[in-house]
VEXMARRO-687987 format. One line per 8 residues: number of its first residue (from 1); their letters; for each residue z, y, x of C-alpha. Coordinates in Angstrom, 1 decimal. Layout:
# residues N
NUM = a = Z:Y:X  ...
***
This chain:
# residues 153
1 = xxxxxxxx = 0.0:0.0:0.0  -1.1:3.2:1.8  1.6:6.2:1.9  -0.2:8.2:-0.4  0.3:5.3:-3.5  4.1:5.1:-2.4  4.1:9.3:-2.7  2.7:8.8:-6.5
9 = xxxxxxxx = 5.6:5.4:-7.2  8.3:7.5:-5.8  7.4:11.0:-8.0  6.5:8.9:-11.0  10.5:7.2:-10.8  12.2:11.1:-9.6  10.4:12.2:-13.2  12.0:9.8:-14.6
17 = xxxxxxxx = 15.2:9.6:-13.4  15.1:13.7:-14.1  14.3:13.5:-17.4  16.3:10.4:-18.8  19.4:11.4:-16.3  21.6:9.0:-14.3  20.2:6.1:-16.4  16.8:6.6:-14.7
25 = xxxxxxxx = 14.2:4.3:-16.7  16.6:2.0:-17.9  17.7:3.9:-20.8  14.4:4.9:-21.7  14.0:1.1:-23.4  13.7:0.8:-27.2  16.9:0.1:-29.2  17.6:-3.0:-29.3
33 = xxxxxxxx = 17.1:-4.5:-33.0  20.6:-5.1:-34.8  22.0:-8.5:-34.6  21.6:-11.3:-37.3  23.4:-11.8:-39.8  24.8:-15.1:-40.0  24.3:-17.4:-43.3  28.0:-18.6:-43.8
41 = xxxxxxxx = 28.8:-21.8:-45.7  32.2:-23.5:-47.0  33.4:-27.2:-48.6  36.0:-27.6:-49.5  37.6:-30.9:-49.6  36.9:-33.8:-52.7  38.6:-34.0:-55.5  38.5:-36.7:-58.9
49 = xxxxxxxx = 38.1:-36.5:-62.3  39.2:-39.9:-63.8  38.8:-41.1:-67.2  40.2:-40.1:-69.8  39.7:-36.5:-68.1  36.8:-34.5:-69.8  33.5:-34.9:-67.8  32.7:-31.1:-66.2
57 = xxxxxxxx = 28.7:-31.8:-66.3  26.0:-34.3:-68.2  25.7:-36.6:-65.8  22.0:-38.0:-65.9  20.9:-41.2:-66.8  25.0:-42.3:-67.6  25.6:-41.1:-71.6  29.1:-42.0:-71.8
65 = xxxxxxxx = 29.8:-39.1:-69.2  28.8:-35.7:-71.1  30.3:-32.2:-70.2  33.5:-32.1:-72.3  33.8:-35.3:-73.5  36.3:-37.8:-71.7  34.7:-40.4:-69.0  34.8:-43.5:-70.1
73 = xxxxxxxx = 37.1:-46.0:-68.6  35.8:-47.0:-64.8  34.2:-43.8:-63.8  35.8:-41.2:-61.7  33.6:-37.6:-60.7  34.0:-36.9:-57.0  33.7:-32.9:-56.7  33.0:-31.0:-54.0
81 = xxxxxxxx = 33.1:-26.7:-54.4  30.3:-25.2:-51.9  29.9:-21.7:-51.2  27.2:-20.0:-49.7  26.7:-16.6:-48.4  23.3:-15.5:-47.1  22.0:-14.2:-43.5  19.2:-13.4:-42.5
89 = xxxxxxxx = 17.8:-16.6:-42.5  18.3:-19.4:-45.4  20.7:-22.2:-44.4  22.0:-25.2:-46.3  25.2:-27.7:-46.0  25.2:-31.6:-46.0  27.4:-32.8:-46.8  29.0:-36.4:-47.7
97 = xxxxxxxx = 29.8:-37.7:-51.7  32.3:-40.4:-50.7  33.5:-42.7:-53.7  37.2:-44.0:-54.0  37.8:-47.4:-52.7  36.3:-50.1:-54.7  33.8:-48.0:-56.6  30.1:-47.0:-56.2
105 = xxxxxxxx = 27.7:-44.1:-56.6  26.4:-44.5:-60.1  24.3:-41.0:-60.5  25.2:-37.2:-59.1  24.9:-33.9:-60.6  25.8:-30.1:-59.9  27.1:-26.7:-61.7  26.8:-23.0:-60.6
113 = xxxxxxxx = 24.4:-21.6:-58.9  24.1:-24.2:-56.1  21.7:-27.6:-56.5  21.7:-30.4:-54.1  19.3:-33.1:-53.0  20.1:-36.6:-52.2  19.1:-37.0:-48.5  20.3:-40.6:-49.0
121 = xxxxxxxx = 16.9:-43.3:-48.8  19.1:-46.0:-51.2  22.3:-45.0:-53.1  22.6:-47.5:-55.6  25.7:-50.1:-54.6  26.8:-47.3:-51.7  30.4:-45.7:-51.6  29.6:-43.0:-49.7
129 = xxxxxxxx = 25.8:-40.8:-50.1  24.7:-37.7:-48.0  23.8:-34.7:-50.2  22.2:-31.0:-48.9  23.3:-28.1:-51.0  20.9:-25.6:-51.6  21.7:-22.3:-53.2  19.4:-20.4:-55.7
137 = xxxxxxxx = 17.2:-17.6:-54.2  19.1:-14.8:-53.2  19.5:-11.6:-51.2  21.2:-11.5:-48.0  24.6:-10.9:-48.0  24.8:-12.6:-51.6  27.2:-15.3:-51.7  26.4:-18.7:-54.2
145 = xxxxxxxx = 29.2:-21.1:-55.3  29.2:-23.6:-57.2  30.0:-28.0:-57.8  28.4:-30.5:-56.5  29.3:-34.2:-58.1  29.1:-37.7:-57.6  29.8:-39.8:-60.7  31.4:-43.5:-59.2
153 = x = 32.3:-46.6:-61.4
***
C-alpha cells in the first residue's frame, strides 16, 4: 500500500473519530433490534375426576361421559391446566396424559382456548399418551389457558 492510500485510511478514521467522538466508528453502528420476546408456557400438575363426579367436557366417541353429567362407574378424567403466553415466535407444550394405575386411555378432549394433538402413533390399551397443546391464534403478549383431558377406564 503506497503512503499516499495510508494518508486517505488515516484522514477517513480522524473524520470519524471527530465526528462520532471518543467512540470513533464504533458507535456509528445501527441500533441493535430489541430482544425477543419469549413465548412462555405452564402445566401444572394432573389432577382426576372420578365417577360419580360430573364430566367437565363431552368426551368424543364415549356417551356416558357428557359435560355435566356424572361419569359412569370406571372412568376417571385426567386434567392437566396449560397456559400459554405469546412471543414473538409461536411455541407449543407436550406434554404427558398419564392414566392411574390399572386404567387406560379411552379418548381425550380439551376446554378454553387451548386444543391439543395426540402426538402418540397408538393409544388404545396405553396408560400414559403424549399430547402437544396448541393455543388459538393470538397476539403477542396474549396469554391462552385452558384443560387439556384424558378420559381412562
Amino acid at each position: 500500500m503506497s503512503s499516499r492510500r495510508i494518508s486517505r485510511v488515516a484522514a477517513v478514521v480522524a473524520t470519524g473519530v471527530a465526528t462520532f467522538g471518543p467512540a470513533g466508528l464504533a458507535g456509528a453502528q445501527s441500533p441493535s433490534p430489541p430482544a425477543p420476546k419469549n413465548t412462555t408456557m405452564s402445566v401444572t400438575p394432573r389432577t382426576f375426576i372420578a365417577a360419580p363426579q360430573k364430566s367437565p367436557i363431552d368426551f368424543p366417541g364415549v356417551s356416558s361421559a357428557r359435560s355435566g353429567r356424572p361419569l359412569a362407574k370406571g372412568y376417571v378424567a385426567v386434567a392437566r391446566g396449560v397456559s400459554i403466553t405469546r412471543g414473538d415466535e409461536t411455541a407449543f407444550a407436550a406434554l404427558r396424559l398419564t392414566c392411574p394405575k390399572g386404567k387406560t386411555w379411552r379418548t381425550g378432549g380439551s376446554a378454553g382456548d387451548v386444543g391439543f394433538t395426540v402426538l402418540d402413533r397408538r393409544v388404545s390399551g396405553k396408560r400414559s399418551v403424549l399430547v402437544m397443546a396448541a393455543a388459538r391464534p393470538q397476539a403477542v403478549g396474549e396469554t391462552a389457558s385452558g384443560t387439556v383431558f384424558a378420559l381412562c377406564r
